[in-house]
C-alpha positions, 0 to 999 in steps of 0.5 A: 500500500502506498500513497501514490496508489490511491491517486491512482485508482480509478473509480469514476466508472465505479457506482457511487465512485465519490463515495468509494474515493473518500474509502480510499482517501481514508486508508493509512499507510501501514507500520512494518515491523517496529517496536517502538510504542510512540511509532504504533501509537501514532499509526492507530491514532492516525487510522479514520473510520471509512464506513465499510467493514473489509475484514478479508482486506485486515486478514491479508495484510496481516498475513503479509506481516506474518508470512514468509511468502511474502517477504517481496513486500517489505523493504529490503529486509528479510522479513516476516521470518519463517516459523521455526522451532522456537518462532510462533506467529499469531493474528488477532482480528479485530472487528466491529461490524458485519462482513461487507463493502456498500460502494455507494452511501445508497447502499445500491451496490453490496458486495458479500465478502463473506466467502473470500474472508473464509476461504483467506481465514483457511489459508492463514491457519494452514501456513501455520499461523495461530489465528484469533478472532474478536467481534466487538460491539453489537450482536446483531452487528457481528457475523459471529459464526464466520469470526468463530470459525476463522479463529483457529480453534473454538477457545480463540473467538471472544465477543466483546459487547463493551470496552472491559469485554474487549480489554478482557479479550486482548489480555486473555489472548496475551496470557495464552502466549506470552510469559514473563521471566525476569521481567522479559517477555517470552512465547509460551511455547519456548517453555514448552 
């Protein structure tokens, strides 16, 4: 993703192409690899809320983040690394909404996401990445049976109907998979 790719789009043949513009105009460049707080913090703040719920679109680039197959993408740097015997890779989605891209504010022209989002969901878990899955906010406005079945078991699917539930979620997630040894911060399967 980049800047310049968006100027390049071509929406003016699409239905309700200044709706699906003000979409596009909205995406954030993505942060790769940092672990610098203030860098992360600053990206999140900087994401804007476009009015569409693409979780297929999250997935991927989180797949590109996490899987080798896709190291092309980055800058120069050999990553994302390969899993390895003491390497456990995981994707926590998080979603707040149902599964699919209006491209107009007419709602006219819909497009059901649901069956790529499964069939990218599979792919994830097949290349050996733990996925978590977190519907948060209203029932009526989850798809909460394709969330829990993307996630990599049933124990790795929360709803979250409020802030707590979530914050609850994002702990219980990081209990499941970090430990603290010395005050250093360990995968739980190297205890393994």
């Amino acid at each position: 993703f980049s800047e310049a790719g968006i100027e390049n789009v071509e929406t003016s043949q699409s239905p309700g192409s200044s709706y699906l513009q003000t979409y596009l105009t909205n995406l954030s460049p993505m942060l790769f690899a940092s672990s610098d707080k203030g860098d992360i913090i600053s990206s999140l703040d900087a994401m804007q809320i476009s009015g569409a719920t693409r979780i297929h679109v999250g997935l991927m680039w989180g797949w590109f983040t996490l899987s080798p197959k896709w190291q092309s993408l980055w800058d120069g740097r050999p990553l994302p690394l390969t899993t390895g015997a003491k390497r456990f890779k995981y994707l926590v989605l998080m979603t707040d909404g149902r599964n699919f891209f209006d491209a107009d504010e007419a709602g006219s022209w819909t497009i059901d996401e649901n069956p790529v989002t499964a069939e990218t969901c599979t792919a994830i878990k097949a290349s050996g990445i733990t996925v978590y899955t977190i519907g948060y906010g209203e029932a009526g406005d989850l798809d909460q049976t394709l969330l829990a079945n993307c996630a990599s078991d049933s124990g790795n699917y929360f709803f979250a109907p409020d802030s707590a539930t979530l914050k609850r979620a994002f702990k219980t997630v990081a209990d499941k998979n970090i430990v603290k040894i010395n005050g250093i911060e360990y995968p739980v399967e190297v205890r393994r």
